[in-house]
C-alpha positions in Angstrom: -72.8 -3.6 -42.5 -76.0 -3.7 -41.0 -79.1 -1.2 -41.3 -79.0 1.3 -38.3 -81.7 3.2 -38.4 -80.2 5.2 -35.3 -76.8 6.2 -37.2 -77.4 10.0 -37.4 -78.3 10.7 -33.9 -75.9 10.9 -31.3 -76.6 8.9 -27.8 -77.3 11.3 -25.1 -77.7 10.7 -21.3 -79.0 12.6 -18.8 -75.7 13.7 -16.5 -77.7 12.9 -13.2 -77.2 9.2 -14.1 -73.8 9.3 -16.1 -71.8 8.3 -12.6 -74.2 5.3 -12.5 -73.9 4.3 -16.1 -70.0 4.7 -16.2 -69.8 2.5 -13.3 -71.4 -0.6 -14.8 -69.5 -0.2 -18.2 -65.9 -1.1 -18.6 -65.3 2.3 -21.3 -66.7 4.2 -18.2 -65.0 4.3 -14.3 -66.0 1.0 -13.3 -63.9 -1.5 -15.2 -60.4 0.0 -16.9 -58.4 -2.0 -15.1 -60.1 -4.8 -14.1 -63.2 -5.3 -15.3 -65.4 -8.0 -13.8 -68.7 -8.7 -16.0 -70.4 -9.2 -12.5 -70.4 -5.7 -11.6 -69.3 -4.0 -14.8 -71.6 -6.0 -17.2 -71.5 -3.7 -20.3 -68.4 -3.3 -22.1 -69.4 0.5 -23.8 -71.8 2.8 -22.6 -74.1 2.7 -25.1 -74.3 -0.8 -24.5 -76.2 0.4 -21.2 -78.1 3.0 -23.0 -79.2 0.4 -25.9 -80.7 -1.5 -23.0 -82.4 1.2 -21.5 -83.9 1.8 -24.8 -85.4 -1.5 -25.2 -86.5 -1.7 -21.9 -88.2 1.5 -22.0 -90.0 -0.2 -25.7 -90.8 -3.0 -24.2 -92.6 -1.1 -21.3 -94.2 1.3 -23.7 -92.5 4.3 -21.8 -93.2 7.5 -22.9 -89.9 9.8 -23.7 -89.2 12.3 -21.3 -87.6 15.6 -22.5 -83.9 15.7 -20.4 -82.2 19.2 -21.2 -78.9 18.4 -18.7 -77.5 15.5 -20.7 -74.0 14.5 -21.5 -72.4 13.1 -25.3 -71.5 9.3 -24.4 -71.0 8.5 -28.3 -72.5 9.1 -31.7 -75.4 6.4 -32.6 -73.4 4.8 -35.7 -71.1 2.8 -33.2 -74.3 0.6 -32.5 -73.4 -0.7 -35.8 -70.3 -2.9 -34.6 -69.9 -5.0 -32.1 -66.8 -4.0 -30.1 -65.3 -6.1 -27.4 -62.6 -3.8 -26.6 
């Protein structure tokens, strides 16, 4: 098992971009039944939100305080890679 540093946090969105997210990930809206990885191109939601994060690093964003978010999963799933 791998060191994840973000295990005991739990990955929160803000809800005026959860129809977006869930429509690019296939545990979301946009790919249940069939999921194409040209429009649906993350397979979990925190997949999209892990990307997000490293964009925002590598952009030196600052963190902006969201108080309407929504629950997609607790951090410690970044510690596996599921496909399913």
């Amino acid at each position: 098992m791998s060191n994840n540093p973000f295990a005991a946090f739990q990955i929160e969105i803000p809800k005026k971009y959860q129809d977006s997210v869930k429509k690019f990930c296939k545990t979301g809206d946009g790919g249940k039944d069939k999921w194409n990885p040209e429009f649906t191109p993350f397979h979990r939601q925190v997949d999209f939100w892990y990307m997000a994060f490293l964009i925002a690093v590598n952009k030196e964003l600052e963190p902006v305080k969201e108080t309407d978010t929504y629950n997609a999963t607790l951090a410690h799933i970044l510690s596996s890679d599921s496909k399913s």
